[in-house]
C-alpha positions as CSV (number, residue, x, y, z in Angstrom):
1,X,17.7,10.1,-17.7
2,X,15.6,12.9,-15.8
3,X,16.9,14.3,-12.8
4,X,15.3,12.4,-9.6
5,X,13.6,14.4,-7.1
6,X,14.1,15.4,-3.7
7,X,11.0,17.1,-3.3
8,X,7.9,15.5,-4.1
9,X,4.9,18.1,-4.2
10,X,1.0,16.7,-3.6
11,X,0.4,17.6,-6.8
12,X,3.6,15.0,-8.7
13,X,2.0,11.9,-6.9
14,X,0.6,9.2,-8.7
15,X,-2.9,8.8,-8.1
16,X,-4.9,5.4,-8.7
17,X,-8.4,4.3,-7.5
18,X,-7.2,0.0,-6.8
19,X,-11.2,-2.3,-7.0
20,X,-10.9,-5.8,-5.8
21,X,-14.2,-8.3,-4.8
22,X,-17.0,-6.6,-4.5
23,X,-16.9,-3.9,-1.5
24,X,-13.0,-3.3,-2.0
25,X,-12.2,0.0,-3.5
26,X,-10.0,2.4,-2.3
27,X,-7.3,5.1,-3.6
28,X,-3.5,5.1,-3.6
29,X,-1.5,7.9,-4.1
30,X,2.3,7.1,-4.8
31,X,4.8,10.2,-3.5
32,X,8.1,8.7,-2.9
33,X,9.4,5.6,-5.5
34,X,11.7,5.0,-7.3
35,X,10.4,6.4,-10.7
36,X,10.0,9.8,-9.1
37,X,13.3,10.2,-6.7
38,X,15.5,7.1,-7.3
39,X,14.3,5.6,-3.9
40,X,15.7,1.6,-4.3
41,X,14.8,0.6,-0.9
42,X,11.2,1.4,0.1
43,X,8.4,3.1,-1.4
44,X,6.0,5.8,1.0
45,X,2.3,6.9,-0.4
46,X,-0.9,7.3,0.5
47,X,-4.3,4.8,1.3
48,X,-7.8,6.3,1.2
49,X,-10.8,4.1,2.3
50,X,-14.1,5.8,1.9
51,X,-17.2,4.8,4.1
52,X,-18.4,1.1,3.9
53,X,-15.3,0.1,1.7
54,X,-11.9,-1.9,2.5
55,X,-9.1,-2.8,1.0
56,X,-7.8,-6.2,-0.6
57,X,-6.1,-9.4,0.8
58,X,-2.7,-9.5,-0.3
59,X,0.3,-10.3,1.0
60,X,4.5,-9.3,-0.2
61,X,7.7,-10.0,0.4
62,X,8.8,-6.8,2.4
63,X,7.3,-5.2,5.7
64,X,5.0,-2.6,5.9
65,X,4.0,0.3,8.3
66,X,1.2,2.0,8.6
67,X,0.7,5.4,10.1
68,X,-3.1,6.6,10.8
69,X,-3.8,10.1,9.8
70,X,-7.7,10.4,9.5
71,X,-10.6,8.4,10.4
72,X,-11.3,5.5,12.0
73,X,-10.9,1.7,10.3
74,X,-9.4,-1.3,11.5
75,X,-6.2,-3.4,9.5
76,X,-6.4,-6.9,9.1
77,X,-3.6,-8.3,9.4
78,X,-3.3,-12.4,9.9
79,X,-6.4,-12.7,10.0
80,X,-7.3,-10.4,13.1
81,X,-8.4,-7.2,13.2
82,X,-6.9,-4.4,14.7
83,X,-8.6,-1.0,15.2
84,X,-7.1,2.1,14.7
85,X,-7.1,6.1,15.0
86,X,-5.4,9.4,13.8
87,X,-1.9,8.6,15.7
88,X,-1.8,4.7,15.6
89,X,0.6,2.3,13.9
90,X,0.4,-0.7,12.3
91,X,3.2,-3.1,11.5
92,X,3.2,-5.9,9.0
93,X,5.7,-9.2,8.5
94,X,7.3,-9.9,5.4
95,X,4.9,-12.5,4.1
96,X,2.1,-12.2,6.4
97,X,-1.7,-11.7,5.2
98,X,-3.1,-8.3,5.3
99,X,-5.1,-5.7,3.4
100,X,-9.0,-6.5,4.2
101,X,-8.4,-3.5,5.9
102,X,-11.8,-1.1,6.5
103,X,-13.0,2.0,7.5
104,X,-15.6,2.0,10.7
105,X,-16.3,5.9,10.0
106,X,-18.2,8.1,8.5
107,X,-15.0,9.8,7.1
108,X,-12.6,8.8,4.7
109,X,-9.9,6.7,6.6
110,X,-6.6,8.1,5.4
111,X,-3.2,6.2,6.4
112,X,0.7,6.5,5.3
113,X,2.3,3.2,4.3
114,X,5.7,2.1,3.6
115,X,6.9,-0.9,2.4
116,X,10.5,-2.3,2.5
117,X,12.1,-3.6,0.3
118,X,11.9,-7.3,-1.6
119,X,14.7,-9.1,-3.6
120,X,13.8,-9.3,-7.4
121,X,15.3,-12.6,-8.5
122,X,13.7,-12.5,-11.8
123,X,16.0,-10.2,-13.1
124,X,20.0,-10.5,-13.8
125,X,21.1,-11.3,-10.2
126,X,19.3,-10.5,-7.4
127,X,18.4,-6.8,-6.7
128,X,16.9,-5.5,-3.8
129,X,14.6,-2.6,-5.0
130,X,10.6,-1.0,-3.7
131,X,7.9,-3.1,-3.3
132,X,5.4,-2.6,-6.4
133,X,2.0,-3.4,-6.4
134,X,2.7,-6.7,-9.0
135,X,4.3,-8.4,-6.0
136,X,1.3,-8.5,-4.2
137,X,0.0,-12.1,-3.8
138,X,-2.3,-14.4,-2.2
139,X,-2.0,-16.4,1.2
140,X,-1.5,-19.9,-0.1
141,X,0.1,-18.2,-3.4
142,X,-1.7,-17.2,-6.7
143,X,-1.7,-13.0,-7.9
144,X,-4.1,-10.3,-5.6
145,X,-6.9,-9.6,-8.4
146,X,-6.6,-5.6,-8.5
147,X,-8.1,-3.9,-10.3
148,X,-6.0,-0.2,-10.9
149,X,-6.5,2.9,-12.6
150,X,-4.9,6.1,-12.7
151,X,-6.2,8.7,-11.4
152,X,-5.6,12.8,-13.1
């Protein structure tokens, strides 16, 4: 098994560009999980929503924070929106709809997540481990129709 990391460098996150319906692109980069330092309990990364885009409707079972770096968008979350700045936070229930999130600017809209952790009862037992994007879902059920592909 390799050695897990303590120290995740820009350059060792995962990068992925995530298309939904039409209008929903935007890019997630992956820096702490537990692939790269063992992390069992939460995951922390990156979203990017260029001009005119948002994000998809999902939902998981596991909060969520978000921490506004750049830009200016607005987070839907229950169906309401919420707009936000460089500084702002955003929290998200374990189950509750969010994602159509979008950027108002003329600059990409950059914001730190992380999610909590959700109890995998499909394996031996339950185990509490990161929130992946697979467990994102629909309001009313069904799977979130992503769309994702790594980015080098």
């Amino acid at each position: 098994m390799a050695e897990k990391k303590v120290l995740v460098k820009k350059d060792e996150c995962s990068k992925f560009l995530l298309t939904g319906m039409p209008g929903e692109s935007w890019v997630g980069i992956s820096c702490i999980d537990e692939a790269k330092t063992g992390a069992r309990t939460f995951r922390m990364g990156l979203l990017e929503i260029e001009p005119g885009k948002k994000a998809g409707l999902h939902c998981h079972d596991c909060e969520e924070a978000m921490y506004v770096l750049e830009g200016k968008g607005a987070f839907e979350i229950d169906g309401k929106y919420y707009e936000a700045e460089p500084g702002d936070s955003v929290f998200v229930k374990s189950g509750e709809p969010h994602g159509r999130h979008k950027n108002l600017g003329d600059k990409t809209f950059r914001y730190i997540y992380v999610t909590g952790p959700v109890v995998n009862l499909y394996e031996a037992g339950p185990l509490i481990r990161p929130q992946v994007p697979e467990d994102n879902y629909l309001p009313g059920g069904g799977k979130a129709s992503v769309k994702v592909e790594e980015i080098k």
